[in-house]
N, C-alpha and C positions, 0 to 999 in steps of 0.2 A: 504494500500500500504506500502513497504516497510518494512513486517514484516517475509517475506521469509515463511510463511504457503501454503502450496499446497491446489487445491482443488479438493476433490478425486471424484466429482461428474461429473466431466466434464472425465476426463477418464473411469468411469462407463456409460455415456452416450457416450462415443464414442466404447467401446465395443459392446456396445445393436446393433449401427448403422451398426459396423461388422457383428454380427452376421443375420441380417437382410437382409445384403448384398450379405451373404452366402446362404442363403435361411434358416438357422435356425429362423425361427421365433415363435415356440413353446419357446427356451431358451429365446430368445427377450423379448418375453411377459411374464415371468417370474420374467426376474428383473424388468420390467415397473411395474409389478401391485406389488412387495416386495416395493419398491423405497419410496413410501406414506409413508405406513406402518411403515417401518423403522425410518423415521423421523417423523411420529406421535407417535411413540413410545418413541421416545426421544431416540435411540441407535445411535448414530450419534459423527461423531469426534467431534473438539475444532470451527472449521468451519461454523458448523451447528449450538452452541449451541447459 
């Protein structure tokens, strides 16, 4: 708290819930199954590490 860092994963998951919403659910599950990945990879902002 208090360090003014965002956190970019709650806006990527509110995207996904758009796109769902949309009826895009091909792109949806796209980022869902990248999402792991990514942060098993270690590619991830100052948030993640």
């Amino acid at each position: 708290a208090d360090q003014d860092k965002v956190n970019p994963s709650s806006l990527i998951f509110s995207g996904v819930m758009m796109l769902e919403y949309m009826g895009w659910r091909e792109a949806a599950d796209l980022i869902n199954a990248a999402y792991p990945r990514v942060i098993q990879e270690k590619f991830v902002t100052y948030d993640f590490a």
